[in-house]
N, CA, C and O atoms as a GROMACS GRO file, in nm:
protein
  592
    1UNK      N    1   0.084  -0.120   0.000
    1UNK     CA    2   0.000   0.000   0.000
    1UNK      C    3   0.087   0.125   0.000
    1UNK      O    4   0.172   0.145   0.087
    2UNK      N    5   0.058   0.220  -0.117
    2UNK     CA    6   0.178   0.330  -0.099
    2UNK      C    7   0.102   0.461  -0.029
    2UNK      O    8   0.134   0.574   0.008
    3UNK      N    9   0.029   0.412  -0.032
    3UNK     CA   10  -0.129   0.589   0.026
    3UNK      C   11  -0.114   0.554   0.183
    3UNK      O   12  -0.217   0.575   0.246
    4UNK      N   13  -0.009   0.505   0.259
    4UNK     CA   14  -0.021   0.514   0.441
    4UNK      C   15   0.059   0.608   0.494
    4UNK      O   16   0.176   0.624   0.460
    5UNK      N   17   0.006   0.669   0.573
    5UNK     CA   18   0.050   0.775   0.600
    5UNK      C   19   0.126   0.743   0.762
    5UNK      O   20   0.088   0.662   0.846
    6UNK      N   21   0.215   0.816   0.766
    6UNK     CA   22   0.273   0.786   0.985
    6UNK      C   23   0.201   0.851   1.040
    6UNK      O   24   0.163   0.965   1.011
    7UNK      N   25   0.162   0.761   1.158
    7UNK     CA   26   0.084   0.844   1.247
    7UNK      C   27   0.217   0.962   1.359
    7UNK      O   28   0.337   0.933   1.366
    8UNK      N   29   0.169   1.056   1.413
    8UNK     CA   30   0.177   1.161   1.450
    8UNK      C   31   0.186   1.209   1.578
    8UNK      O   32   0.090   1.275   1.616
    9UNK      N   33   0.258   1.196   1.638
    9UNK     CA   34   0.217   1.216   1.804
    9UNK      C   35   0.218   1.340   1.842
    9UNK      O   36   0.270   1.428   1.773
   10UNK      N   37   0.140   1.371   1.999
   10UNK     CA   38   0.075   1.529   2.014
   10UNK      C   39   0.175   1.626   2.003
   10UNK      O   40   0.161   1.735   1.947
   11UNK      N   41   0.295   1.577   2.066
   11UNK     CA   42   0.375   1.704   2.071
   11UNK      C   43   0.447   1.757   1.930
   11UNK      O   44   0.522   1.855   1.919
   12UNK      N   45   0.410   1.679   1.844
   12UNK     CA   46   0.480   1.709   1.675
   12UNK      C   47   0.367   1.792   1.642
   12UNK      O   48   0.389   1.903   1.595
   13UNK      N   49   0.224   1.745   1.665
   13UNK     CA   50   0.126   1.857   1.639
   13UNK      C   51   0.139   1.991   1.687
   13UNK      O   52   0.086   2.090   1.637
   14UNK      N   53   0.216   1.989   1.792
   14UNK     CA   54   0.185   2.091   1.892
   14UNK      C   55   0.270   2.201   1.834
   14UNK      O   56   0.234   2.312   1.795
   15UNK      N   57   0.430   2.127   1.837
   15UNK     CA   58   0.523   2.200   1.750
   15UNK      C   59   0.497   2.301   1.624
   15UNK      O   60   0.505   2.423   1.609
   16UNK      N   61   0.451   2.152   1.509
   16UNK     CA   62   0.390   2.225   1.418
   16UNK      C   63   0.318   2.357   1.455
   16UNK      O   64   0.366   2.471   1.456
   17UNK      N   65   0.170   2.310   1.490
   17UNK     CA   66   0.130   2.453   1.511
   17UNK      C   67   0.165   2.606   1.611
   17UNK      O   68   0.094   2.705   1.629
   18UNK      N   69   0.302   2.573   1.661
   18UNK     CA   70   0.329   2.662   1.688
   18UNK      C   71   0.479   2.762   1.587
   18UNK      O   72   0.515   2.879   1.593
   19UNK      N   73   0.532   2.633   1.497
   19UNK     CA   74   0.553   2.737   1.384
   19UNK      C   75   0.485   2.782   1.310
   19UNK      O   76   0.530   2.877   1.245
   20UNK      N   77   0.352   2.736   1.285
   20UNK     CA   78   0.230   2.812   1.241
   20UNK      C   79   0.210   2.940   1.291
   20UNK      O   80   0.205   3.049   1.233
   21UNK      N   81   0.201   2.912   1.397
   21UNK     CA   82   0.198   3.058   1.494
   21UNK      C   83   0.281   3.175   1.479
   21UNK      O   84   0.246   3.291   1.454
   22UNK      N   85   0.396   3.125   1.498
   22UNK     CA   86   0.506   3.182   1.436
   22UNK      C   87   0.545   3.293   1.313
   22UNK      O   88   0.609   3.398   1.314
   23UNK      N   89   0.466   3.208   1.194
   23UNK     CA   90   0.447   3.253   1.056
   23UNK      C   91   0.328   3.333   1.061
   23UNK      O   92   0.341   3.435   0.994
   24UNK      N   93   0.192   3.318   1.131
   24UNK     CA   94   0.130   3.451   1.148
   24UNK      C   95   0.184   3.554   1.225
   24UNK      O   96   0.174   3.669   1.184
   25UNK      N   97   0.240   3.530   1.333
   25UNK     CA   98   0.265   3.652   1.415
   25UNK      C   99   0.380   3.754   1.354
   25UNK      O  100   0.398   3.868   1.398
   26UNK      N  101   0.481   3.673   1.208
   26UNK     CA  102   0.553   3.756   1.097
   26UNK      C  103   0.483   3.804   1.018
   26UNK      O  104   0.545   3.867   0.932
   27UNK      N  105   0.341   3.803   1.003
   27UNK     CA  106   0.296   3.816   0.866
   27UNK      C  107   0.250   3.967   0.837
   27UNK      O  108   0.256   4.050   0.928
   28UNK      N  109   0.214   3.995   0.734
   28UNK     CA  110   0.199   4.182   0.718
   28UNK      C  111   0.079   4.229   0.800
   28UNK      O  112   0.074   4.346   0.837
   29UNK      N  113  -0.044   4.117   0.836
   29UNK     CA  114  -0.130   4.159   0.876
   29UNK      C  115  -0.109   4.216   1.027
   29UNK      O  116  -0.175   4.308   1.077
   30UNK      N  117   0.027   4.124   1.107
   30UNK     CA  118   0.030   4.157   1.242
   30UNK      C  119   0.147   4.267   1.246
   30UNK      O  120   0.164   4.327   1.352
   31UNK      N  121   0.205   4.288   1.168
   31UNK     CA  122   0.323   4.382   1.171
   31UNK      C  123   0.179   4.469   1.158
   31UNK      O  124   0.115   4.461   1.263
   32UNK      N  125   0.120   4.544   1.063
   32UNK     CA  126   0.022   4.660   1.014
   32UNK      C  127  -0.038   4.655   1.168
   32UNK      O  128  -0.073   4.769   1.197
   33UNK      N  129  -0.058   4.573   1.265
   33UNK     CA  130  -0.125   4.581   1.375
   33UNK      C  131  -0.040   4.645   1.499
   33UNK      O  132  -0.067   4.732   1.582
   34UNK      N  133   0.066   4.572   1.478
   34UNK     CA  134   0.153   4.601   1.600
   34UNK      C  135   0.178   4.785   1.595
   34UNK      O  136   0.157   4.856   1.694
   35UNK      N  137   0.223   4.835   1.467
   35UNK     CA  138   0.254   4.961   1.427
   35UNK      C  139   0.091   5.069   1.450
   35UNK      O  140   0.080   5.183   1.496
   36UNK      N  141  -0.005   4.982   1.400
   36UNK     CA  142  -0.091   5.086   1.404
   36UNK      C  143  -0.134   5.101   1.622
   36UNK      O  144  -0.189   5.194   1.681
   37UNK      N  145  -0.095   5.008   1.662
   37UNK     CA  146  -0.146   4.961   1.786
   37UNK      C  147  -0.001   5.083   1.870
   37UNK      O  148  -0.023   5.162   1.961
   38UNK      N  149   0.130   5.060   1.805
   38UNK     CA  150   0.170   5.208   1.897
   38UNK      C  151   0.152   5.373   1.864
   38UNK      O  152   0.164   5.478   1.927
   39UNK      N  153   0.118   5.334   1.739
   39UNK     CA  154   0.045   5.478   1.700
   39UNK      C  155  -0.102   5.514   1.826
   39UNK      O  156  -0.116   5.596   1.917
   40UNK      N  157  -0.152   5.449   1.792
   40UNK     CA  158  -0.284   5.481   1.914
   40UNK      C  159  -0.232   5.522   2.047
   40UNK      O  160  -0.274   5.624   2.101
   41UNK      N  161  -0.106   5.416   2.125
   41UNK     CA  162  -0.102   5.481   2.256
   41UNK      C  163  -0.034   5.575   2.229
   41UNK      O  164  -0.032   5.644   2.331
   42UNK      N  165   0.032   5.628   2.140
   42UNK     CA  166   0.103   5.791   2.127
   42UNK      C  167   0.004   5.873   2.018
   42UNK      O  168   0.042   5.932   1.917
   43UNK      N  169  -0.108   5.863   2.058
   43UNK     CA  170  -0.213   5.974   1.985
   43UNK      C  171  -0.284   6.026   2.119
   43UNK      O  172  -0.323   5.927   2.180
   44UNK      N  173  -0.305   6.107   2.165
   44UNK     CA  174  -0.319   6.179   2.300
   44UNK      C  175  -0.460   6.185   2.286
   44UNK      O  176  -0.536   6.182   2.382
   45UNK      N  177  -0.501   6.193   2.153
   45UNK     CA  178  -0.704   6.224   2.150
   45UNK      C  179  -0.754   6.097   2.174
   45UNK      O  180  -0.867   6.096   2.222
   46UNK      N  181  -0.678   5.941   2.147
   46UNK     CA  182  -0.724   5.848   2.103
   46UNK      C  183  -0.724   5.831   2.310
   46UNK      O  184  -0.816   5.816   2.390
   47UNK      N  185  -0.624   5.839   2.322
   47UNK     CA  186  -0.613   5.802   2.504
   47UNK      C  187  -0.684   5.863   2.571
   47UNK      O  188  -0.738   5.806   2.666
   48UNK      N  189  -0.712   6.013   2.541
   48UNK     CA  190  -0.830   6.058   2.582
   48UNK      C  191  -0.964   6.002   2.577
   48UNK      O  192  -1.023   5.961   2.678
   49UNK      N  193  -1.000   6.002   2.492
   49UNK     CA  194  -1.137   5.924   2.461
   49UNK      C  195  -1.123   5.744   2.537
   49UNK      O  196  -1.201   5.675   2.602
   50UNK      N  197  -1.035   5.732   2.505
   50UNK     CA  198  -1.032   5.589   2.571
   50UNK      C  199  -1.040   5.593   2.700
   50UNK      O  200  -1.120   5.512   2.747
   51UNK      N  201  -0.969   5.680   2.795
   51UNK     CA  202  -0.996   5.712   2.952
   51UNK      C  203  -1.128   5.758   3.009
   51UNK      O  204  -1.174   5.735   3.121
   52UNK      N  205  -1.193   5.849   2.882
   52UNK     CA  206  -1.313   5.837   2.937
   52UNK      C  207  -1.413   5.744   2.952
   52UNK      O  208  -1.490   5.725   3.046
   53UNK      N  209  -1.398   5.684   2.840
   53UNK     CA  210  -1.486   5.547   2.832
   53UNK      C  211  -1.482   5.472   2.953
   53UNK      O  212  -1.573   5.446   3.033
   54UNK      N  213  -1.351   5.439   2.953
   54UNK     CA  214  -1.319   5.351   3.093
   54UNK      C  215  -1.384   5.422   3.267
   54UNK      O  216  -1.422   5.370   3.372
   55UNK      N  217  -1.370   5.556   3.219
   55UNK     CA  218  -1.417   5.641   3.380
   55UNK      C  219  -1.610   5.624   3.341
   55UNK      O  220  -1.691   5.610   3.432
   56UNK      N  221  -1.641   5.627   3.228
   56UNK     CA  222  -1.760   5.613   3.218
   56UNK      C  223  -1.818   5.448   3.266
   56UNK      O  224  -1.904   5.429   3.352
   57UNK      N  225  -1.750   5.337   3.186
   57UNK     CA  226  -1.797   5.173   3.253
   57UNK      C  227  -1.783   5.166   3.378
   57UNK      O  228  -1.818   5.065   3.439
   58UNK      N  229  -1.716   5.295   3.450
   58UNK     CA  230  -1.657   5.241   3.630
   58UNK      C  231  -1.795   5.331   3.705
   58UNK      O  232  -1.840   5.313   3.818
   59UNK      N  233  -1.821   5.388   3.646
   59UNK     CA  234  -1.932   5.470   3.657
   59UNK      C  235  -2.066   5.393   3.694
   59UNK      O  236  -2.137   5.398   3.795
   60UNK      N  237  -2.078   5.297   3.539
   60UNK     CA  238  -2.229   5.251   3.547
   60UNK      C  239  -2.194   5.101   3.608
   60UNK      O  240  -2.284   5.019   3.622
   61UNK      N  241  -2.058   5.072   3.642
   61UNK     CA  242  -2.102   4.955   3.761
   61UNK      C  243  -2.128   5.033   3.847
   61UNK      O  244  -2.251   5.031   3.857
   62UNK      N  245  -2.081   5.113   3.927
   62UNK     CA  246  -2.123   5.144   4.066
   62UNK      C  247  -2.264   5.182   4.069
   62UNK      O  248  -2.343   5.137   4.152
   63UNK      N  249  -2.306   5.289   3.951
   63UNK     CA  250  -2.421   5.267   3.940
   63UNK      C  251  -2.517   5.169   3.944
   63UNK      O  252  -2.618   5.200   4.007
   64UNK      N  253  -2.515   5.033   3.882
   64UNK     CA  254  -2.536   4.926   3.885
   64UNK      C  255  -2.561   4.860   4.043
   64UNK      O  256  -2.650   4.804   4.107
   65UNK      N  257  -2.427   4.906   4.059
   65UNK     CA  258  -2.467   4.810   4.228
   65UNK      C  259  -2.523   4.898   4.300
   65UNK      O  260  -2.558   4.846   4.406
   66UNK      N  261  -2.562   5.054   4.294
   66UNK     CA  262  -2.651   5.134   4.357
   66UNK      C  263  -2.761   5.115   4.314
   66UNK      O  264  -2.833   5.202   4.363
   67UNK      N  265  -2.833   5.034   4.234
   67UNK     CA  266  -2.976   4.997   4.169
   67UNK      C  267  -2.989   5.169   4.107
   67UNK      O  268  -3.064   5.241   4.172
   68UNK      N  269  -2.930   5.221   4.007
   68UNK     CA  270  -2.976   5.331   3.939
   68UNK      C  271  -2.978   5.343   3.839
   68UNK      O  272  -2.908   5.415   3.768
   69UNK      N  273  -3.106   5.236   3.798
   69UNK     CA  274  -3.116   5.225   3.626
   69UNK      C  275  -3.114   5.334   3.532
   69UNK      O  276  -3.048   5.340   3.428
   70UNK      N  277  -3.223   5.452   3.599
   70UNK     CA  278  -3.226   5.550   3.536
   70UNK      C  279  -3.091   5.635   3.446
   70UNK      O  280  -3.074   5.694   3.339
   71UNK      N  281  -3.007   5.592   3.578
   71UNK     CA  282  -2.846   5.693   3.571
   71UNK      C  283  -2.781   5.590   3.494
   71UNK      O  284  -2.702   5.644   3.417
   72UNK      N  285  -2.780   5.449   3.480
   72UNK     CA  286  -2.711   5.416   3.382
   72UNK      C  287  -2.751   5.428   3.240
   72UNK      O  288  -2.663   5.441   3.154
   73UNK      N  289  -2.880   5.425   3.206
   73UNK     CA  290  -2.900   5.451   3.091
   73UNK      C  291  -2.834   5.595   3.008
   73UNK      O  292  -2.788   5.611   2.895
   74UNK      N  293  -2.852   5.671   3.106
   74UNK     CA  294  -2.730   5.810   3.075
   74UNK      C  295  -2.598   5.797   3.036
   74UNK      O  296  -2.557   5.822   2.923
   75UNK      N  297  -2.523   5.753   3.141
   75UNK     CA  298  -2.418   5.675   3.124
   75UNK      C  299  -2.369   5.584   3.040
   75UNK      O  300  -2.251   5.552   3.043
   76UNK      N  301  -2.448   5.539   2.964
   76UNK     CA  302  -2.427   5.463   2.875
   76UNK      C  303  -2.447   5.508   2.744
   76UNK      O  304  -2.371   5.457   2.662
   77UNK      N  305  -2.527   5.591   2.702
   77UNK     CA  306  -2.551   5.708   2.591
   77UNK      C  307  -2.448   5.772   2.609
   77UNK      O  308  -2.395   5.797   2.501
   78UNK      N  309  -2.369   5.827   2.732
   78UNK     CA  310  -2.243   5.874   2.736
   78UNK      C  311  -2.127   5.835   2.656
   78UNK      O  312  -2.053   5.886   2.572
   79UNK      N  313  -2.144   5.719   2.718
   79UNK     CA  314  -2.022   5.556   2.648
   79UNK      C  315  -2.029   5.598   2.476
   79UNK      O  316  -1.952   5.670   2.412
   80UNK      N  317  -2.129   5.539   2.439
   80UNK     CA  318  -2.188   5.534   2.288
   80UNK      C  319  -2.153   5.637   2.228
   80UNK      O  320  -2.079   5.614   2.132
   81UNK      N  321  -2.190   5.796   2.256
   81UNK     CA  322  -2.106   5.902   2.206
   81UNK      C  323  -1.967   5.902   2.234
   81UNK      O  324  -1.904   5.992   2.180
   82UNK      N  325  -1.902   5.819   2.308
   82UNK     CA  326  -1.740   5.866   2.340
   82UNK      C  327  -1.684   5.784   2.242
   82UNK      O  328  -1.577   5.817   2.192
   83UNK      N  329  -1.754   5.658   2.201
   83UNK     CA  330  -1.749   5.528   2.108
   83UNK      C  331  -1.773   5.591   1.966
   83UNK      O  332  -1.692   5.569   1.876
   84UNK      N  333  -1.868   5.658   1.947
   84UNK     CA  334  -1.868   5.730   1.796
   84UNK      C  335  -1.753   5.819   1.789
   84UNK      O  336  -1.674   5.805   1.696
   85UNK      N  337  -1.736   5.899   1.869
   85UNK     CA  338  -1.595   6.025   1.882
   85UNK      C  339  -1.477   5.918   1.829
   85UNK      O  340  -1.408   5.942   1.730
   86UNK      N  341  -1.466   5.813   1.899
   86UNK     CA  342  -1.341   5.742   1.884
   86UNK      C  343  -1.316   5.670   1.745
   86UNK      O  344  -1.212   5.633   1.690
   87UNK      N  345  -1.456   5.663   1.707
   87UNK     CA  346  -1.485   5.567   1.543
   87UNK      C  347  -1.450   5.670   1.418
   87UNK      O  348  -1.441   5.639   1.300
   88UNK      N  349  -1.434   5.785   1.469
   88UNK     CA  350  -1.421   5.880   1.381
   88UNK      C  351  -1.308   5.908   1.326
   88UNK      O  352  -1.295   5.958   1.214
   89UNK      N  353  -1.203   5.872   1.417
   89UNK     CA  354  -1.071   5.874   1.432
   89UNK      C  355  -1.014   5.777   1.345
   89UNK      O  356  -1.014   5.661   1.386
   90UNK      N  357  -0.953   5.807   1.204
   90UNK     CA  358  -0.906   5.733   1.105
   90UNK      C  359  -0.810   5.663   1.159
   90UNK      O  360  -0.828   5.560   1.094
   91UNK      N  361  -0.722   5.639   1.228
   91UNK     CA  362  -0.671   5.562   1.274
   91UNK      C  363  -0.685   5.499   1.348
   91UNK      O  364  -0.586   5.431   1.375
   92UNK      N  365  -0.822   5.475   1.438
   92UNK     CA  366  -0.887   5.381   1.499
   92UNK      C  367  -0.976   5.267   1.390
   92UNK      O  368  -0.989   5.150   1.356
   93UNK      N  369  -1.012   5.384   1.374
   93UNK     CA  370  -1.047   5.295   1.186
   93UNK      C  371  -0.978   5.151   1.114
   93UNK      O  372  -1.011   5.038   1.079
   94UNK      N  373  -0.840   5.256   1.120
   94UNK     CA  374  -0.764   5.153   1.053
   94UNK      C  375  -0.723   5.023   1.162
   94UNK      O  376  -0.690   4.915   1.112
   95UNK      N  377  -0.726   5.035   1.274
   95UNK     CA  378  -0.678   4.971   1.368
   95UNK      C  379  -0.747   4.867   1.366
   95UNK      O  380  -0.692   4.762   1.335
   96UNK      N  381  -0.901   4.869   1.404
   96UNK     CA  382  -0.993   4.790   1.389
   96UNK      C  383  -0.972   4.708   1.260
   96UNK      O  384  -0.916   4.599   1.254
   97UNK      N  385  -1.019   4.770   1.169
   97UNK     CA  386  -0.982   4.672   1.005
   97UNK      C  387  -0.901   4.584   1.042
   97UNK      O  388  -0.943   4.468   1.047
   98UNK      N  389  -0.738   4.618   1.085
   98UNK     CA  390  -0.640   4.552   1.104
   98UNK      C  391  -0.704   4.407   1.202
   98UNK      O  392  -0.699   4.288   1.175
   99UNK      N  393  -0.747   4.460   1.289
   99UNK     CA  394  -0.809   4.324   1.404
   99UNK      C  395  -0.873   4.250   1.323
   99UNK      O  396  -0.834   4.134   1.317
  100UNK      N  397  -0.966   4.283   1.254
  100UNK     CA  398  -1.027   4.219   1.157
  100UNK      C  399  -1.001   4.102   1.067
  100UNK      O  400  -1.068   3.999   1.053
  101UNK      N  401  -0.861   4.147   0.995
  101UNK     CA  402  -0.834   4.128   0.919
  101UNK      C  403  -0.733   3.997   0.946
  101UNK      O  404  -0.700   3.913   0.862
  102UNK      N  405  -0.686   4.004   1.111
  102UNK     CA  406  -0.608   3.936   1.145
  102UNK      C  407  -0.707   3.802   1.212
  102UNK      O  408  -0.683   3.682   1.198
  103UNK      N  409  -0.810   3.859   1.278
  103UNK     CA  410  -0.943   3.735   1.281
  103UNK      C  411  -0.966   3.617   1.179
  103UNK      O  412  -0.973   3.495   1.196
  104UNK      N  413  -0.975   3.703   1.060
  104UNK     CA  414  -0.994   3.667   0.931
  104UNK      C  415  -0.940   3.531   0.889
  104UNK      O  416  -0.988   3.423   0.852
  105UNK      N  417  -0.760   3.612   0.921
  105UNK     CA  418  -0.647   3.481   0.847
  105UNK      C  419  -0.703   3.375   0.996
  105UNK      O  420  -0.742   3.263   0.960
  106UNK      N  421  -0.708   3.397   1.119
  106UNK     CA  422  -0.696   3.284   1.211
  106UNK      C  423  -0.787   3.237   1.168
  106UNK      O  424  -0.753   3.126   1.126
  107UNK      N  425  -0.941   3.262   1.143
  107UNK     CA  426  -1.066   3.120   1.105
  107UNK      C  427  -1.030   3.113   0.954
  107UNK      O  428  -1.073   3.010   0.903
  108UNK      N  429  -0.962   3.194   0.867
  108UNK     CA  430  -0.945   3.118   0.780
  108UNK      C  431  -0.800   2.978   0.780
  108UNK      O  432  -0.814   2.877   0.711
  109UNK      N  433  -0.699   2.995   0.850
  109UNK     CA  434  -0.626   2.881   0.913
  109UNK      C  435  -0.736   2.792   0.982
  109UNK      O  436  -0.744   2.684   0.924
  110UNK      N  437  -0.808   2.802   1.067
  110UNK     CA  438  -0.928   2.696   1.110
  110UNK      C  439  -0.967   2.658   1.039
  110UNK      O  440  -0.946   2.541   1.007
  111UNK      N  441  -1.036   2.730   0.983
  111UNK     CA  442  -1.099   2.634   0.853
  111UNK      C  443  -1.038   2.557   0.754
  111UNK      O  444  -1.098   2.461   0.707
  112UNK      N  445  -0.895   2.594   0.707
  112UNK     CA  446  -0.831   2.504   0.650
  112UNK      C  447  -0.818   2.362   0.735
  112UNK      O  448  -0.844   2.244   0.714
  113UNK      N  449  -0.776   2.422   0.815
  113UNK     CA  450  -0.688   2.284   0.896
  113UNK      C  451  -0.836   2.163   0.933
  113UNK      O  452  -0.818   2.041   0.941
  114UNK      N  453  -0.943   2.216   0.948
  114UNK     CA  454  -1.071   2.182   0.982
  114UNK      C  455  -1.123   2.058   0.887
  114UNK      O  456  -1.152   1.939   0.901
  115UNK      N  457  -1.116   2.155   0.785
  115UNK     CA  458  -1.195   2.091   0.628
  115UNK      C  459  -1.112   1.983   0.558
  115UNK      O  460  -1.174   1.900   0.492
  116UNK      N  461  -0.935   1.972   0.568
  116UNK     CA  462  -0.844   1.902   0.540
  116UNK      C  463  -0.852   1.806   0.631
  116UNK      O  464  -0.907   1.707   0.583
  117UNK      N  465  -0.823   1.794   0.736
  117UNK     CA  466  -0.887   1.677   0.862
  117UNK      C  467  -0.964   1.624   0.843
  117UNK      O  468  -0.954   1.501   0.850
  118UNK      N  469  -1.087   1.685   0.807
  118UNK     CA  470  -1.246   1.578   0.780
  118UNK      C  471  -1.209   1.528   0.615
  118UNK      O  472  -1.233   1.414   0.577
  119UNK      N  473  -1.178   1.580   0.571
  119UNK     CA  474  -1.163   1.556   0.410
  119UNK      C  475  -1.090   1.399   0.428
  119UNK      O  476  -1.154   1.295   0.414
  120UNK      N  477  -0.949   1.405   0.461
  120UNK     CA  478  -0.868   1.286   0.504
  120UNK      C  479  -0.927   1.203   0.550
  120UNK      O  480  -0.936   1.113   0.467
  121UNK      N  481  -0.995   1.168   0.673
  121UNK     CA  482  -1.067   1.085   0.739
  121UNK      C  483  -1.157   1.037   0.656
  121UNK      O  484  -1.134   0.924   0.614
  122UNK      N  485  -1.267   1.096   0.613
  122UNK     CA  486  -1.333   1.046   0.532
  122UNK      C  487  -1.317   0.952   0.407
  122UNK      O  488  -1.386   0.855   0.378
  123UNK      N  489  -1.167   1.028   0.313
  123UNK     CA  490  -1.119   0.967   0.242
  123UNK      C  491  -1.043   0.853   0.298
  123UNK      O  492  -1.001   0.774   0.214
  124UNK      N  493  -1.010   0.825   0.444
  124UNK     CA  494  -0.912   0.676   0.472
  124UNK      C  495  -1.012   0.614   0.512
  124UNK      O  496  -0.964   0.506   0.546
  125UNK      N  497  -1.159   0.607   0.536
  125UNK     CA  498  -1.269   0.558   0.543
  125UNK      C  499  -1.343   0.527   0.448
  125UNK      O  500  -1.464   0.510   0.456
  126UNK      N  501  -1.256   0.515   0.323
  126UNK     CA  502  -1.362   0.476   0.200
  126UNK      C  503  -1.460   0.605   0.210
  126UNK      O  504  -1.549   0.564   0.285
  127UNK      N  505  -1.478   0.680   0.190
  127UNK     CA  506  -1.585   0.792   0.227
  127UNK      C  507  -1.546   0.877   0.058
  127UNK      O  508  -1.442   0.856  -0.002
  128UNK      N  509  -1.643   0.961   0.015
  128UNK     CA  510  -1.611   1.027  -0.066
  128UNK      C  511  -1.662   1.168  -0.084
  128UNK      O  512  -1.770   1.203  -0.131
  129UNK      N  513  -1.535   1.261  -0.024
  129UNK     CA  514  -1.596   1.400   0.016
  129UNK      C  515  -1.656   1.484  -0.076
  129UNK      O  516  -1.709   1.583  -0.027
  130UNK      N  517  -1.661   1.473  -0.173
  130UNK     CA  518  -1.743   1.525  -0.302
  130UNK      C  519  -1.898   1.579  -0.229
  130UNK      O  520  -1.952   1.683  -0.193
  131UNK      N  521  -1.943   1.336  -0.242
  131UNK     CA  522  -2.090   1.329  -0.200
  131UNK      C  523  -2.093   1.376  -0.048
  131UNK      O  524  -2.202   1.413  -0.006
  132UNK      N  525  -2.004   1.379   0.021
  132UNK     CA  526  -2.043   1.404   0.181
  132UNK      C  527  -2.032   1.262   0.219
  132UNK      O  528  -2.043   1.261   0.341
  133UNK      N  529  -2.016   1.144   0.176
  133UNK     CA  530  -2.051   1.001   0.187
  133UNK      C  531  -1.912   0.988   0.324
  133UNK      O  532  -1.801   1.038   0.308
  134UNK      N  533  -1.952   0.913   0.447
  134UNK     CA  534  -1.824   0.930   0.532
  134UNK      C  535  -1.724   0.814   0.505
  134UNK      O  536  -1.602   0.817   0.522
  135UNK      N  537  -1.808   0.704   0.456
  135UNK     CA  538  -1.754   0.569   0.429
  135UNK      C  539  -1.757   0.484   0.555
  135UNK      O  540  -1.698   0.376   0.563
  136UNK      N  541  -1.817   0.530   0.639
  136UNK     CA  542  -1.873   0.426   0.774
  136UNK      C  543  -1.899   0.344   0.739
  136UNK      O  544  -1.825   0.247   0.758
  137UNK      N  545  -2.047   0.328   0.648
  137UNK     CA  546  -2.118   0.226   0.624
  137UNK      C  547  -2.008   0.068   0.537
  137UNK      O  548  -2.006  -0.054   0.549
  138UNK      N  549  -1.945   0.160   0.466
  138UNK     CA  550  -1.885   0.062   0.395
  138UNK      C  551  -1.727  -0.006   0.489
  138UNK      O  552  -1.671  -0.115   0.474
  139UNK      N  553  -1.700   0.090   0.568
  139UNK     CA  554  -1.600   0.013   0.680
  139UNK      C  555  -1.672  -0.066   0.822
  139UNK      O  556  -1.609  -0.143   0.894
  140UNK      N  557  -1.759  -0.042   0.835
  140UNK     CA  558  -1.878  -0.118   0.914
  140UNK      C  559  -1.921  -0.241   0.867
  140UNK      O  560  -1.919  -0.325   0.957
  141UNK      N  561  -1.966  -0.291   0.738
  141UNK     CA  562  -1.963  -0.401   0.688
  141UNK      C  563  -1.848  -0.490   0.642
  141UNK      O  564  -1.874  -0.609   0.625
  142UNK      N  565  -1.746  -0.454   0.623
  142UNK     CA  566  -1.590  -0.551   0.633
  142UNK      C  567  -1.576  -0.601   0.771
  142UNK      O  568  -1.505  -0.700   0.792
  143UNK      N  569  -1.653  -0.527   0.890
  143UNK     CA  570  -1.575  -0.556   0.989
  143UNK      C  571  -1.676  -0.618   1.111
  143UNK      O  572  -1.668  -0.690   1.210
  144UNK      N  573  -1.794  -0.525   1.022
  144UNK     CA  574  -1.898  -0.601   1.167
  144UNK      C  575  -1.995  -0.593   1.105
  144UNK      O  576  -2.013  -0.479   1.063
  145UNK      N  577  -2.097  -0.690   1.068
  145UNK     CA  578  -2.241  -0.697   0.992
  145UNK      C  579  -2.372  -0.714   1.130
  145UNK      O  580  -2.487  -0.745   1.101
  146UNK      N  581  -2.332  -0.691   1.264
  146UNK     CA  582  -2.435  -0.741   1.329
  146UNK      C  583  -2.457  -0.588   1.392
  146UNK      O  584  -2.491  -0.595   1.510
  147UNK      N  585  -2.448  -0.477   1.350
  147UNK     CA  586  -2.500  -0.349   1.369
  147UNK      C  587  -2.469  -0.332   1.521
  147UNK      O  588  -2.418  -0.409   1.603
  148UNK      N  589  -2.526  -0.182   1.531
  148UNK     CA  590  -2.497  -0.107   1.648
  148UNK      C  591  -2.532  -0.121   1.780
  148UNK      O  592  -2.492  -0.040   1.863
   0.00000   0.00000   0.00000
């Protein structure tokens, strides 16, 4: 049989995916992050707005644990305008995208690694990933005909 593959033990997986790791955390998407991410703490409007936000959430817990629904709902329309102020800010802009974008490549790595796994299995199961077929049925009858 020339199609057998070696099996694999955890810590070679582990390895692997941590030069995986590796190769994203070089990649342009996290460099564009890291750079836009010290631009923000040396933008003085962006820290501003961000301190308030934070003095505003410390706000509507205490509010919160004072039962003052009324006052958090204020407080929180507060938040939301300090959150638009900050969205406005092209380089928060870009920052976000960047998170985004870096989300992106990680479920798109999931999903590779995901869909190639089931694909394999299926295919060393007689299965044929085309139809979705897993090939149970047909490795179930070579091996055991008296069912489940």
């Amino acid at each position: 049989m020339g199609n057998e593959q070696t099996v694999v033990n955890h810590s070679v997986i582990v390895q692997k995916a941590k030069e995986l790791a590796d190769m994203i955390s070089n990649s342009n998407e996290v460099d564009f992050y890291k750079k836009a991410e010290e631009q923000i703490k040396a933008n003085d409007k962006v820290q501003e707005l961000i301190g308030q936000i934070r003095n505003k959430q410390k706000e509507a817990v205490a509010l919160e644990a004072l039962g003052r629904a009324e006052l958090i709902k204020k407080v929180e329309q507060e938040m939301d305008e300090l959150h638009e102020q900050l969205d406005q800010i092209p380089l928060v802009t870009q920052f976000k995208q960047t998170q985004m974008e870096i989300n992106d490549l990680l479920q798109m790595v999931t999903n590779v690694i995901a869909n190639t796994v089931s694909e394999r299995i299926i295919v060393s199961t007689g299965g044929d990933p085309l139809s979705g077929d897993t090939g149970y049925p047909v490795a179930r009858t070579g091996a055991n005909t008296g069912g489940g």
